[in-house]
PAZAPA-4460 file (N, C-alpha, C; in steps of 0.05 Angstrom, whole numbers, plus 32768, in hexadecimal, padded with zeros to 4 digits):
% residues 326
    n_x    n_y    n_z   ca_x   ca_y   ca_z    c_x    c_y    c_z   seq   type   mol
   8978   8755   890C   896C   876E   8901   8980   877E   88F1     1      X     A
   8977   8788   88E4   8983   8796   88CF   8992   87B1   88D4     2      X     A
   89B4   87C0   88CF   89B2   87D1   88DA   89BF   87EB   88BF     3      X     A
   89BB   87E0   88AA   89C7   87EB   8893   89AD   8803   888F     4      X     A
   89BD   8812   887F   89B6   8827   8876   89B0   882A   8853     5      X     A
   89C0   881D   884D   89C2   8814   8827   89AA   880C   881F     6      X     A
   89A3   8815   880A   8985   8820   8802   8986   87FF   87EA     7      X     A
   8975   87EF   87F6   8982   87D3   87D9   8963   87E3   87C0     8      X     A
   894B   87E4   87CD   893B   87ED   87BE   8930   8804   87C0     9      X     A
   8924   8814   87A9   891B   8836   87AD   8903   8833   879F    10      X     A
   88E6   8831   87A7   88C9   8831   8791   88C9   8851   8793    11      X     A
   88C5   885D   8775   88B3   8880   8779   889B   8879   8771    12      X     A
   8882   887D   8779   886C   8883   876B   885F   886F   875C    13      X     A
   886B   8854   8767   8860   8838   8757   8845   883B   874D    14      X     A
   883D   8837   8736   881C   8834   8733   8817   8813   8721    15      X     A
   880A   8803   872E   8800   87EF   8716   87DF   87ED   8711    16      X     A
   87D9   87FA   8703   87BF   87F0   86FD   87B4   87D9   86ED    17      X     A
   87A0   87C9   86EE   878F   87B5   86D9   8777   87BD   86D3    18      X     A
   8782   87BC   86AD   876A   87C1   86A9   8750   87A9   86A3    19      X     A
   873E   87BA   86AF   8721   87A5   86B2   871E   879C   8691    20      X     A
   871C   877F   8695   8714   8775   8677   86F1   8772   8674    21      X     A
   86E3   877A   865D   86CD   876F   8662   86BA   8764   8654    22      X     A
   86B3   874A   8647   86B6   8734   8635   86D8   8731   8624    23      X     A
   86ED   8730   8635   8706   8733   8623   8716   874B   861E    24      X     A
   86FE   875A   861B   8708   877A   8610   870F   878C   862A    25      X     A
   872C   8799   8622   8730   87AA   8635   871C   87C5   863F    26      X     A
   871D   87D3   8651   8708   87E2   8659   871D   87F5   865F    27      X     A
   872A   8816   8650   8749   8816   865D   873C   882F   8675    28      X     A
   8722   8834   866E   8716   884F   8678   8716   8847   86A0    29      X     A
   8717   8824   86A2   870E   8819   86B8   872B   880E   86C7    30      X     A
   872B   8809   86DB   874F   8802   86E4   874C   87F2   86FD    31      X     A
   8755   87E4   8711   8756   87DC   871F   877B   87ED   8724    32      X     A
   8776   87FD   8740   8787   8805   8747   878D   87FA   875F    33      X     A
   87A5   87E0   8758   87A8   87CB   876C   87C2   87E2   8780    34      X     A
   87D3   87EC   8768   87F2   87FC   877E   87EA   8815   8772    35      X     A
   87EA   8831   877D   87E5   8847   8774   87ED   885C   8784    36      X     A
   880A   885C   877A   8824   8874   8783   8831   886A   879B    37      X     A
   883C   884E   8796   884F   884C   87B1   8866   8853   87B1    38      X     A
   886C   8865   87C6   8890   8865   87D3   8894   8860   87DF    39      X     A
   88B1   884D   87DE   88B3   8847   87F4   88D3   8839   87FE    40      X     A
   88E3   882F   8810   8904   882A   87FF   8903   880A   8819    41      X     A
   8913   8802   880A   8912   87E5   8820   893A   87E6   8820    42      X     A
   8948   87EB   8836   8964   87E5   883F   896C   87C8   883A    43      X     A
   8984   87C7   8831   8995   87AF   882F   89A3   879D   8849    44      X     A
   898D   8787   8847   8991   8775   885F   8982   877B   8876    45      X     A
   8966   8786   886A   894B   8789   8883   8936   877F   8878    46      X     A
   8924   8778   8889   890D   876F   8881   88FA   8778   8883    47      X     A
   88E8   8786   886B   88DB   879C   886C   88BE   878A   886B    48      X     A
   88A4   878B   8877   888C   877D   8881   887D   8791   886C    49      X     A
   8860   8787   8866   8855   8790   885A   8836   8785   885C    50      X     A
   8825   8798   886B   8805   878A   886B   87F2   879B   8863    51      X     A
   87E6   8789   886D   87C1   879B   8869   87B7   8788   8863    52      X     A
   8799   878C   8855   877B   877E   885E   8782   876C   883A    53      X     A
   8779   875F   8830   8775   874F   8816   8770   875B   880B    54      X     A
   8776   8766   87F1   8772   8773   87DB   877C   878A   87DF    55      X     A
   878F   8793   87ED   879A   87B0   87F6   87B3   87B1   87DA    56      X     A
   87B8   87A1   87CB   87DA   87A1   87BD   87EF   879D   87C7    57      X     A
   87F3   878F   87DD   8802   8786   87E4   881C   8771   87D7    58      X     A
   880E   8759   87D3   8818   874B   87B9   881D   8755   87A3    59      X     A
   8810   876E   8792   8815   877B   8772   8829   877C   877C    60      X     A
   882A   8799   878F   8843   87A4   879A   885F   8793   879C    61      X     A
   8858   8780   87A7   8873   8775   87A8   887A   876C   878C    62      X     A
   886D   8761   8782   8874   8753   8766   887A   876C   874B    63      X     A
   8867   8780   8749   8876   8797   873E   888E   879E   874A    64      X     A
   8895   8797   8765   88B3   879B   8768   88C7   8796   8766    65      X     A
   88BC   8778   8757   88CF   8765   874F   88CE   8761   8730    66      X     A
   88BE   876E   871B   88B8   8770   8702   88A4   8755   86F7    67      X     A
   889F   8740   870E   8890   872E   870D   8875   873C   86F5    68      X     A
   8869   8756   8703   8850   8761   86F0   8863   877B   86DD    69      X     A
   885D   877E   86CF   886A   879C   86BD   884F   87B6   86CC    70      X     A
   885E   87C7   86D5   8856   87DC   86DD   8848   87EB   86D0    71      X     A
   8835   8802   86DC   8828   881E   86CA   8839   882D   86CB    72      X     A
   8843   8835   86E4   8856   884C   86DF   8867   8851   86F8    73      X     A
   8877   885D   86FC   8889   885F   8714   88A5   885A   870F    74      X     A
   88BE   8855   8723   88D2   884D   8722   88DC   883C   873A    75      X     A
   88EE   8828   8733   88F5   880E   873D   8914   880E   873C    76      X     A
   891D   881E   8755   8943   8817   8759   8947   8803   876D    77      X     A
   8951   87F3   8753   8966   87DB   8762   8983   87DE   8760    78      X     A
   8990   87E3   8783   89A9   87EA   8783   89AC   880A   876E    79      X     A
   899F   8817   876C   899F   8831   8763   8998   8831   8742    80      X     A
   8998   881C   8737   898C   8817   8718   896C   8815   8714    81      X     A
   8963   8824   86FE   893E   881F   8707   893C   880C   86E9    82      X     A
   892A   87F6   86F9   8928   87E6   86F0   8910   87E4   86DD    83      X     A
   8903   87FB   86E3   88D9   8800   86DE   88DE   87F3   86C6    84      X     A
   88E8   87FE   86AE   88E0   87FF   8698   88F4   87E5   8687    85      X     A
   8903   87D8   868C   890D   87B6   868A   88FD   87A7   8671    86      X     A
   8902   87AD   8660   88FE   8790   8656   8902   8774   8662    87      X     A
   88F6   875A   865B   8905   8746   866F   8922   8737   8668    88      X     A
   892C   8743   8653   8948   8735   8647   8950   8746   8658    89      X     A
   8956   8767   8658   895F   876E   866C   895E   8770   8686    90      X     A
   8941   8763   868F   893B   875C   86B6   8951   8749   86B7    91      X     A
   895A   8735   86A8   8962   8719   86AD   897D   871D   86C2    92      X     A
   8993   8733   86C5   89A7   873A   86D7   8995   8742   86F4    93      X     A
   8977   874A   86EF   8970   8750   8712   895F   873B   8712    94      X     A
   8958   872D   86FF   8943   8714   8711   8955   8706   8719    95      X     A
   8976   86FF   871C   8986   86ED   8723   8988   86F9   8746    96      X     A
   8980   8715   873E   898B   871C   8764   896C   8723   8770    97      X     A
   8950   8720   8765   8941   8722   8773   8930   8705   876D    98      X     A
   8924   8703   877E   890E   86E5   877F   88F1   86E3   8794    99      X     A
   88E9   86D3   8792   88D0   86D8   8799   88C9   86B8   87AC   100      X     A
   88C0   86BA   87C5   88B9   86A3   87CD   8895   86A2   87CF   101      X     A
   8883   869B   87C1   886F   869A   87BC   8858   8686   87D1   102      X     A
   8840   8698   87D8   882A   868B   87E6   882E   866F   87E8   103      X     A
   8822   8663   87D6   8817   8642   87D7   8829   8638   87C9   104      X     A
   883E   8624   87D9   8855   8613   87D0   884E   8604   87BB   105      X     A
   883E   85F9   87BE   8834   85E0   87A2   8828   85F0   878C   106      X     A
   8819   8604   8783   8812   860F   876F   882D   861E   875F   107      X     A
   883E   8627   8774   8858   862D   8765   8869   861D   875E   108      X     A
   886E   8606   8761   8881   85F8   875C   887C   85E0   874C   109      X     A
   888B   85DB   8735   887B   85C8   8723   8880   85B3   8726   110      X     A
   885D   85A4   8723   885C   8583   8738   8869   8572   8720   111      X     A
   8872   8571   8707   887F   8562   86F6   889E   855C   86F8   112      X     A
   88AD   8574   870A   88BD   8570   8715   88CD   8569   872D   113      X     A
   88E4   8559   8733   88E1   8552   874F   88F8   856A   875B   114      X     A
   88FA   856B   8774   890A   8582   8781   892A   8586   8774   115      X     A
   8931   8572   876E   894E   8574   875F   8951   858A   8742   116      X     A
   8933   8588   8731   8935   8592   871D   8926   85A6   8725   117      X     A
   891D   85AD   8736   890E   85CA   8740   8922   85E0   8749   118      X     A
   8931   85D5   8758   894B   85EB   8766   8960   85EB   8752   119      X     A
   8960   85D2   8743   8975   85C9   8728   8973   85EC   870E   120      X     A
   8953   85EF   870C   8946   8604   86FC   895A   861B   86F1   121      X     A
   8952   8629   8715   895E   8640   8710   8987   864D   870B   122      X     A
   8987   862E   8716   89AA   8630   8718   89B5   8627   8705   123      X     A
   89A7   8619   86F1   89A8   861A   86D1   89A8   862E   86C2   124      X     A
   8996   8642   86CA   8994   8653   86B6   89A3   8670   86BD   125      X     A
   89AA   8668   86DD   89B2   868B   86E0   89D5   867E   86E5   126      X     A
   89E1   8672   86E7   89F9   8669   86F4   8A09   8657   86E8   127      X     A
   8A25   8655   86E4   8A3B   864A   86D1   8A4B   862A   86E8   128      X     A
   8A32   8625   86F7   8A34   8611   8700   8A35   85F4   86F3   129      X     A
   8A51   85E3   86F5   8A3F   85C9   86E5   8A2F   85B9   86F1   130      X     A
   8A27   85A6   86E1   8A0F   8591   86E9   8A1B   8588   8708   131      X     A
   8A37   8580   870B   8A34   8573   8725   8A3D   858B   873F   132      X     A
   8A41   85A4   8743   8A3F   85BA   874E   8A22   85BD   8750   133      X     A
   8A17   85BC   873E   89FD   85C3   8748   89EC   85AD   8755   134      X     A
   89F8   8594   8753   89ED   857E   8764   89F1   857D   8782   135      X     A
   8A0C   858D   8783   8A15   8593   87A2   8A07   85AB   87A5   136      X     A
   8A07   85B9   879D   89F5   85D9   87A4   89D9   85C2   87AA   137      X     A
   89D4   85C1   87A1   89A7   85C0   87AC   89B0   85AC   87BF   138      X     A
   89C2   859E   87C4   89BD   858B   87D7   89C8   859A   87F9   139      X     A
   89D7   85AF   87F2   89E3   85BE   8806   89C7   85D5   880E   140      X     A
   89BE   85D8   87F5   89A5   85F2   87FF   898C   85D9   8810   141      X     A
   898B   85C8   87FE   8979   85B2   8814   897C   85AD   8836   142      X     A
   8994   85B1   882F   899B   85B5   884D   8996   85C7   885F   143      X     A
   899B   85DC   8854   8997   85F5   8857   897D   85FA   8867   144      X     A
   8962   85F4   8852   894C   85FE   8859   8945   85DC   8868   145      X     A
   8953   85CE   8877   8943   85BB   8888   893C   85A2   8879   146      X     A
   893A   8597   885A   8935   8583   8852   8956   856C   8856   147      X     A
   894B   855D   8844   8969   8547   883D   8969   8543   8825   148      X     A
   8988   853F   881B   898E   8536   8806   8978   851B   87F3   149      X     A
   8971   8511   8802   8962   8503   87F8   8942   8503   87F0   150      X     A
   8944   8520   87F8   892A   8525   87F1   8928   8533   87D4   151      X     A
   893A   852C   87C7   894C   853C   87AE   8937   852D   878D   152      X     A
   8938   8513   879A   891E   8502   8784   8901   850A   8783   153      X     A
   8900   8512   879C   88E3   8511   879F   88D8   8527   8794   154      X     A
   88B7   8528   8788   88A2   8536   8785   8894   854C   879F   155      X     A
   888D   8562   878D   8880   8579   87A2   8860   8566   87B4   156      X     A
   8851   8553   87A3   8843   8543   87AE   884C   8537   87C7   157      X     A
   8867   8534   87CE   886D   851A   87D9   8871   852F   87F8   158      X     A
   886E   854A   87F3   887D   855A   880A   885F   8560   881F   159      X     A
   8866   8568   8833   8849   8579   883B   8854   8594   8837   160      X     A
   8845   85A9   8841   883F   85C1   8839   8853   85D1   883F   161      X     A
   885A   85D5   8852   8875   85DF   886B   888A   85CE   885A   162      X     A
   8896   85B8   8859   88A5   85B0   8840   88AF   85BD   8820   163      X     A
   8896   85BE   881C   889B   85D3   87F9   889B   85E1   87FD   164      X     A
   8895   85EF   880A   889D   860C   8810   88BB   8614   881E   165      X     A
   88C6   85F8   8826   88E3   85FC   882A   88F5   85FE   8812   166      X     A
   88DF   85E7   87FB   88F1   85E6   87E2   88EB   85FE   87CE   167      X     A
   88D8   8611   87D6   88D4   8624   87C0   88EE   8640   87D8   168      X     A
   88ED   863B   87E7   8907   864F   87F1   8920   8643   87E9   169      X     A
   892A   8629   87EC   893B   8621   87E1   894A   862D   87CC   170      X     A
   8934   8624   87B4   892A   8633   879E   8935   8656   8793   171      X     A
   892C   8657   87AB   892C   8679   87AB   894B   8682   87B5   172      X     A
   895B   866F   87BE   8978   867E   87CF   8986   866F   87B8   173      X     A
   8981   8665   87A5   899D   864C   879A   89A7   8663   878D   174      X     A
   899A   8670   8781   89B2   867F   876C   89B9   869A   8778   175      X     A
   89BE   8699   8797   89C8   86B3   87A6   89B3   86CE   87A6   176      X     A
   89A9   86D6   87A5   8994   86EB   87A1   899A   8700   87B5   177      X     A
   8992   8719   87AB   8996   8725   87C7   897D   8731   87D5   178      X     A
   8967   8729   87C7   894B   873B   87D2   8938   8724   87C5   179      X     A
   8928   8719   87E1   8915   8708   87D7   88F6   8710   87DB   180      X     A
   88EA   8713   87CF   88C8   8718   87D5   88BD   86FF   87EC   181      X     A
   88BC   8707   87FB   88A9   86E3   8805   888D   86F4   8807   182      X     A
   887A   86E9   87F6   8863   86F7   87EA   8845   86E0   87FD   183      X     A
   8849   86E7   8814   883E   86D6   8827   883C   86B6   8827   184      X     A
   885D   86B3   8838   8860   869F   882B   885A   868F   8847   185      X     A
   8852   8690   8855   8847   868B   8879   882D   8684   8874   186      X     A
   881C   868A   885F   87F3   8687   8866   87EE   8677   8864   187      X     A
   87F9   865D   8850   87F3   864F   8840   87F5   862F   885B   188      X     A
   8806   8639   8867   8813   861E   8880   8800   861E   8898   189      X     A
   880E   8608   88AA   8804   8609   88B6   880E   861A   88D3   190      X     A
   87FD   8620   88E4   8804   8637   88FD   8822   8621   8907   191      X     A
   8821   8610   890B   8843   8600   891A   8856   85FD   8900   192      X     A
   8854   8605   88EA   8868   8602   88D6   8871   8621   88D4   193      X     A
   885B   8631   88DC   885D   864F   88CF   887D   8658   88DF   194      X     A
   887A   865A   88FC   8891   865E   8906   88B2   8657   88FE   195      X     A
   88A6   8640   88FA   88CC   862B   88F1   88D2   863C   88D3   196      X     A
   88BD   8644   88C5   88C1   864F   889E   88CC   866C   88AB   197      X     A
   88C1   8672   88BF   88C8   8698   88C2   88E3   8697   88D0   198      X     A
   88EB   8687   88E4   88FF   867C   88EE   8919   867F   88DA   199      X     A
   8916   8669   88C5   8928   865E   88B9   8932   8677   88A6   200      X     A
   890D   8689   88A1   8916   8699   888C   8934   86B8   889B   201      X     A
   8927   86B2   88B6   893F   86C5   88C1   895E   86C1   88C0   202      X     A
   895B   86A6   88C3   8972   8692   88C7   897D   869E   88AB   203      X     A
   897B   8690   888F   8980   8699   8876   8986   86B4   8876   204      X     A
   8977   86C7   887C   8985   86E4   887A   89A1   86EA   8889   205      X     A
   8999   86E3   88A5   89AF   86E0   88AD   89D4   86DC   88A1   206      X     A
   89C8   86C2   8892   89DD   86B4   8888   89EF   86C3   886E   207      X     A
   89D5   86BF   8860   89D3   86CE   8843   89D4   86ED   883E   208      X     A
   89D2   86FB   8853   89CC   871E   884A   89AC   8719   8842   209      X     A
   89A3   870F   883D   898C   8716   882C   8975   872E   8833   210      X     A
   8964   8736   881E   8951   8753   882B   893E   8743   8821   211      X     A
   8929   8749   8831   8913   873A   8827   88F7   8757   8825   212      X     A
   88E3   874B   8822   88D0   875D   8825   88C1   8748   8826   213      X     A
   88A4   8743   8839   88A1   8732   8849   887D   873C   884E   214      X     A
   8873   8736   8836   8857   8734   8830   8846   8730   8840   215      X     A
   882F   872C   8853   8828   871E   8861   8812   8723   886E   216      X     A
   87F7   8715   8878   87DD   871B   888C   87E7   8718   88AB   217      X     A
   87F8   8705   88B0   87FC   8704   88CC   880D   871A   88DC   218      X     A
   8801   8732   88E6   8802   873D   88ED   8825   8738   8904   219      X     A
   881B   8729   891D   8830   8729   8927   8847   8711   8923   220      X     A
   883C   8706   8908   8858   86FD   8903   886C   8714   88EA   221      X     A
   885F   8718   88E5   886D   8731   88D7   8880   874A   88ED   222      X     A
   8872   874C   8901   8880   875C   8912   8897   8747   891D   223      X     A
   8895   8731   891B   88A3   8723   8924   88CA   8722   8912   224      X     A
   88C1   871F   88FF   88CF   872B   88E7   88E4   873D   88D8   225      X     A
   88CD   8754   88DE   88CF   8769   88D1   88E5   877E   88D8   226      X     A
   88F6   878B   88CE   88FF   87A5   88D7   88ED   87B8   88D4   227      X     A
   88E5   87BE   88C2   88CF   87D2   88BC   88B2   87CA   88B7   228      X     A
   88A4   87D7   88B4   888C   87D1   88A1   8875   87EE   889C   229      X     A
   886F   87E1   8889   885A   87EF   8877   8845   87E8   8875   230      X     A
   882F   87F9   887D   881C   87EF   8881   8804   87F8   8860   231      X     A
   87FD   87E8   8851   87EF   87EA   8840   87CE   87EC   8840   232      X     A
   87C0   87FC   8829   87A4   8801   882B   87A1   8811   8817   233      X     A
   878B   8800   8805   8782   87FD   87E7   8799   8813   87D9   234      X     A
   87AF   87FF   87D6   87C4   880D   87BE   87D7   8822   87CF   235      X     A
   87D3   8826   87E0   87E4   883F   87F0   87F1   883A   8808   236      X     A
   8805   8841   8809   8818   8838   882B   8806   8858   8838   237      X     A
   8803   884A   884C   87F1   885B   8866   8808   8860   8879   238      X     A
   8818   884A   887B   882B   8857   889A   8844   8843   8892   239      X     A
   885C   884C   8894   886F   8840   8894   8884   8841   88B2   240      X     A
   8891   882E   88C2   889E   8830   88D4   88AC   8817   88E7   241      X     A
   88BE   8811   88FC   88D4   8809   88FF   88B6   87F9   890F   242      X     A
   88C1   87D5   890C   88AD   87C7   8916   889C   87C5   892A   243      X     A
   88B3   87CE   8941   88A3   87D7   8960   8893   87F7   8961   244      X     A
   889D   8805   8951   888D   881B   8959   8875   881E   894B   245      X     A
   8872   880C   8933   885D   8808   892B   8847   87FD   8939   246      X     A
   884D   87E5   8945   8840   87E2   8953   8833   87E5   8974   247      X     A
   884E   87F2   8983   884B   8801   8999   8835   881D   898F   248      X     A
   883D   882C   897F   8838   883E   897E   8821   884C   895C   249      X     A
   8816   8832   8957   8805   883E   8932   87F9   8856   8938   250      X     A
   87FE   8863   8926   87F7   8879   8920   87DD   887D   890A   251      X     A
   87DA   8871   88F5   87CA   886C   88E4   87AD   8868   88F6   252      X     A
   8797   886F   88EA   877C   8859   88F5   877C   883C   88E8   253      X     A
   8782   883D   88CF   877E   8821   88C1   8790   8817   88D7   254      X     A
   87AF   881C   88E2   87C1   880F   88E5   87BA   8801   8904   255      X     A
   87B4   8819   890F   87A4   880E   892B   8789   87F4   8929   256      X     A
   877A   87F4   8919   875E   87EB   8915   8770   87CB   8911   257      X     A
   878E   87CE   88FA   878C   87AD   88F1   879F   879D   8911   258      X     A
   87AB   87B3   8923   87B9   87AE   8933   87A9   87A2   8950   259      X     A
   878C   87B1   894E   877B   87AF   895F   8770   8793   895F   260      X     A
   8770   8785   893B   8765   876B   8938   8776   874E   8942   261      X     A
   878D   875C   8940   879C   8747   8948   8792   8736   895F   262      X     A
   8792   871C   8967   877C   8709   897E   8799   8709   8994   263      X     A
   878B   8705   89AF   8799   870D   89CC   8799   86F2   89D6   264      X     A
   87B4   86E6   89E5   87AB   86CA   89E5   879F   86D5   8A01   265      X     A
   87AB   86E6   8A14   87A2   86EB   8A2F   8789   86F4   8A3B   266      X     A
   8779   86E0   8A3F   8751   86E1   8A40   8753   86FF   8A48   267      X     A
   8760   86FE   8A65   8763   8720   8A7A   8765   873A   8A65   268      X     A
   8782   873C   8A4F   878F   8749   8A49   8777   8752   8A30   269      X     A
   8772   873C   8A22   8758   873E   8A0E   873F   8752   8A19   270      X     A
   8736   8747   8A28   8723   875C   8A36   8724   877B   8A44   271      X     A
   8741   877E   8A45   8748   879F   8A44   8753   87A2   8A31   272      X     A
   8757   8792   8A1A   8766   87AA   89FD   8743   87AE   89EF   273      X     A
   8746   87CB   89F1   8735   87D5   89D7   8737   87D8   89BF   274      X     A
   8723   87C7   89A7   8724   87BD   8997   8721   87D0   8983   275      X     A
   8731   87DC   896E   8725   87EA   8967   8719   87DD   893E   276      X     A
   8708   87DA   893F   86F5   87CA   892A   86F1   87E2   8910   277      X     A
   870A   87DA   88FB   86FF   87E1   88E3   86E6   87DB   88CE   278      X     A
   86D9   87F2   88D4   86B1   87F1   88C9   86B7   87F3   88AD   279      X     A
   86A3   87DE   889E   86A2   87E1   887D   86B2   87CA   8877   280      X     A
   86B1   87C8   8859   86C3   87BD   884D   86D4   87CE   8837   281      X     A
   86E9   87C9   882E   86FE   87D0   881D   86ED   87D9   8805   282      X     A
   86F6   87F6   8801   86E3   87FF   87ED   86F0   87F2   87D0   283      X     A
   86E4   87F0   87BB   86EE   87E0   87A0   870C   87F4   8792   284      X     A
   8718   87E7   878D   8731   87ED   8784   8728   8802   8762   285      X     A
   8713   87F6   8763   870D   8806   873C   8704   882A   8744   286      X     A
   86F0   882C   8761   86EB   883E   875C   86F7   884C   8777   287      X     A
   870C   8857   8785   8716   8853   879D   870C   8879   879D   288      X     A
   8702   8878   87BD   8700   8899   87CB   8714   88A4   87CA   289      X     A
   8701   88C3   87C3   8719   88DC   87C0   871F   88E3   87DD   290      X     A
   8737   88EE   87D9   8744   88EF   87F3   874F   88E7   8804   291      X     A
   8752   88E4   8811   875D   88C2   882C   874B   88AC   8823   292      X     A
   8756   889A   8813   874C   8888   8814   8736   8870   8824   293      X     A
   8744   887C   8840   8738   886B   8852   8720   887B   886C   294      X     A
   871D   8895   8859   8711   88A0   885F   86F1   8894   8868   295      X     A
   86E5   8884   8859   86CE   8879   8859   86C8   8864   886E   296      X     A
   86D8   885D   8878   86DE   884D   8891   86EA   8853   88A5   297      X     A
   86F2   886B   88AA   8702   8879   88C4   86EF   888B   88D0   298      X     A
   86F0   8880   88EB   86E0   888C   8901   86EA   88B2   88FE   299      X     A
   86FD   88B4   8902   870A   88D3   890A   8707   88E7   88EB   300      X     A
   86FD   88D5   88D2   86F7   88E7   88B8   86EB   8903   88B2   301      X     A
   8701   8915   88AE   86F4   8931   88B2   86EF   892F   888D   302      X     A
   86E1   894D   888A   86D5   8959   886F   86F4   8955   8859   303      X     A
   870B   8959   886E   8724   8964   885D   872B   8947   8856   304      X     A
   8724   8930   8869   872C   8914   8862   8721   890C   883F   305      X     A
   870F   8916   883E   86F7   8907   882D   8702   8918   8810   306      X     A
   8713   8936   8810   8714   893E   87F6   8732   8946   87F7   307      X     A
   8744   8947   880C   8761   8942   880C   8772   8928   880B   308      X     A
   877F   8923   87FF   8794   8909   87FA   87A6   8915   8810   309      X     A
   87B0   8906   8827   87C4   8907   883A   87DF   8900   882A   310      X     A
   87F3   890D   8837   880B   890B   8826   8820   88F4   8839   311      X     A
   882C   88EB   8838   883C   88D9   884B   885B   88F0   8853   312      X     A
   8851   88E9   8877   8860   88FF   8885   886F   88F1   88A0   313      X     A
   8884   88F8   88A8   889C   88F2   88B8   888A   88FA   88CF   314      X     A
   887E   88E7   88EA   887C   88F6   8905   888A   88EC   890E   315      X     A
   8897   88E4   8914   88AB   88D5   8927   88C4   88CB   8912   316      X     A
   88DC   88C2   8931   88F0   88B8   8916   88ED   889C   8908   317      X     A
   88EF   88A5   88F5   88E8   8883   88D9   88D0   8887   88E0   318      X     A
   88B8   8890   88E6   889A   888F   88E6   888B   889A   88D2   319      X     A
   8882   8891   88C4   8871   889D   88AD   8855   8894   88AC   320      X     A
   884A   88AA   88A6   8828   88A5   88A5   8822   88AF   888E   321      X     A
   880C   88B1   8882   87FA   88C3   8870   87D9   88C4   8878   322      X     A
   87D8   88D7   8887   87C1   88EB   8897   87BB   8900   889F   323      X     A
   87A5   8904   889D   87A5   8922   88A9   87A0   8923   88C2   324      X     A
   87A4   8911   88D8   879A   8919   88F1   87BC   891F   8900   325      X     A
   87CA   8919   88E5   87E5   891F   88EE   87F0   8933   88E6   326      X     A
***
C-alpha cells in the first residue's frame, strides 16, 4: 500500500462531452455528458479504484486522463504540468510515462503480429535501444508477467485470454511508465485467472513504483487493490475515500446501494445483511436531473435534492461525499 503523499496527477473540473450525431451531422445543441466536472488527484505509487454502474464515465474518465480522448474543458497536471490542451507531437514526452492496459486482450492487440513485434512496438518508438537490447528487454518482461521466452513467435490467437492480457501489460511496462490506466482489465477473464492478473498487477507496482488507476465493476476486487477509491455516477464522483472506510463505512446512498449488491458467500451472513436495492435505471446521460443527480433514485430525496447540486465535502479524514444529507 501506498504511503506517499506526491501528488503524480491533479484533474480540475474535467468535462468531456459527445456530441450526438444525427444522420452524420453534428447536433452541438445535444451532448452526451459522459465526465462533467471531475476533481480529483491520484498520489504517486497508489492505487486509486474507480466504479459505478455501466455508463457512469468511468472509462472516458480514465482515458481523458490519459489524452487517449481530447477533452471539453478542464485541466490535467501531470507531475505539476497540465497537459489538457497538448497537441499530440507534444503528448509524445507523457504518453512515454503514461499507458493504458485495456478491457479485451485480443481486440487490443494486433492479431497480424506475433508477441515479439507487439512489445518490440513501443520500445521502438519511445527508446534508444538497439535491435538486440530490445530482444533481451521483452524476453526479460516475458518473464516478468509469467509467460516464456518462447512464447516470443507466437500469435495473440495462439494465447488464451488470461495470457494476452499478460502480453498487453507486458506491453504496457516495457518502456518504464509511471502511471498505467488498467481500464477494466479483470472483466474480460475468467473468475480463476482474475486473481493471478490483480496479483501480479500488485507484484509490478511493487517492483516498478508504478500508480495505477484501476477501472473496474468488481466491486471487491477493487477493494482488494485499491488505496483509495472513487466512487462514480453519471459523470460525477459522489464519494471519494481510503479503501476500508469506504467500505466499512459509505456514506453516499448510491455508494451503500452498489456495496449492498455485492453477493455473500455465507448462506447465514446473506440472510442478515440488508440489501439495500438501487430502484430505476440510470437516467440518460443527454438529458441528466437538476440537482443531485441521483436524486431520482434515492430513497432519502428531499425538495433541496431535486433543485440543489451538492458540493463535494470532507466528513471524515480523506472522506469525501457530495450530499446533502451530509
Amino acid at each position: 500500500m501506498n504511503n506517499s503523499d506526491e501528488i503524480l496527477i491533479e484533474i480540475k473540473d474535467l468535462k468531456k462531452y459527445f456530441p450526438i450525431k444525427n444522420n452524420f451531422i453534428e447536433n452541438k445543441k445535444k451532448v452526451v455528458k459522459a465526465v462533467d466536472g471531475v476533481s480529483l488527484q491520484i498520489r504517486k505509487g497508489e492505487t486509486f479504484g474507480l466504479v459505478g454502474e455501466s455508463g457512469c464515465g468511468k472509462s472516458t474518465l480514465g482515458r481523458s486522463i490519459t489524452r487517449l480522448y481530447d477533452i471539453t474543458s478542464g485541466d490535467i497536471f501531470f507531475q505539476g504540468d497540465n497537459i489538457a490542451k497538448l497537441n499530440k507531437k507534444d503528448m509524445k514526452a507523457y504518453y512515454r510515462k503514461m499507458q493504458i492496459i485495456f478491457q479485451d486482450p485480443y481486440s487490443s492487440l494486433n492479431p497480424n503480429m506475433n508477441v515479439e513485434e507487439l512489445i518490440d512496438e513501443p520500445l521502438a518508438l519511445y527508446t534508444n535501444l538497439t535491435k538486440k537490447e530490445r530482444i533481451e528487454k521483452i524476453q526479460h518482461l516475458l518473464e516478468m508477467v509469467g509467460l516464456k521466452k518462447d512464447d516470443m513467435e507466437k500469435f495473440p490467437y495462439e494465447f488464451s485470454g488470461g495470457q494476452r492480457q499478460r502480453i498487453g501489460i507486458a506491453r504496457a511496462i516495457s518502456i518504464e511508465p509511471e502511471f498505467i490506466l488498467c481500464d477494466e482489465p479483470i472483466s474480460a477473464l475468467d473468475v480463476s485467472i482474475q486473481a493471478q492478473v490483480v496479483n501480479m498487477l500488485e507484484d509490478l507496482q511493487e517492483k516498478l513504483g508504478l500508480t495505477y488507476l484501476f477501472v473496474a465493476h468488481d466491486l471487491s476486487m477493487v477493494r482488494h487493490i485499491s488505496d483509495r477509491i472513487g466512487v462514480m455516477y453519471l459523470g460525477k464522483i459522489v464519494e471519494i475515500a481510503k479503501s476500508n472506510d469506504l467500505y466499512n463505512k459509505p456514506l453516499h446512498p448510491y455508494t451503500k446501494g452498489l456495496l449492498s449488491a455485492i453477493p455473500v458467500t455465507d448462506p447465514k451472513k446473506a440472510r442478515e445483511t440488508q440489501i439495500e436495492i438501487i430502484k430505476g435505471d440510470i437516467p440518460s446521460p443527454i438529458d441528466i436531473p437538476t440537482g443531485c443527480r441521483f436524486h431520482t433514485r434515492c430513497p432519502y430525496a428531499t425538495e433541496k435534492c431535486k433543485s440543489i447540486e451538492p458540493e463535494m465535502k470532507e466528513v471524515n479524514s480523506e472522506h469525501f461525499v457530495a450530499c446533502h444529507l451530509y
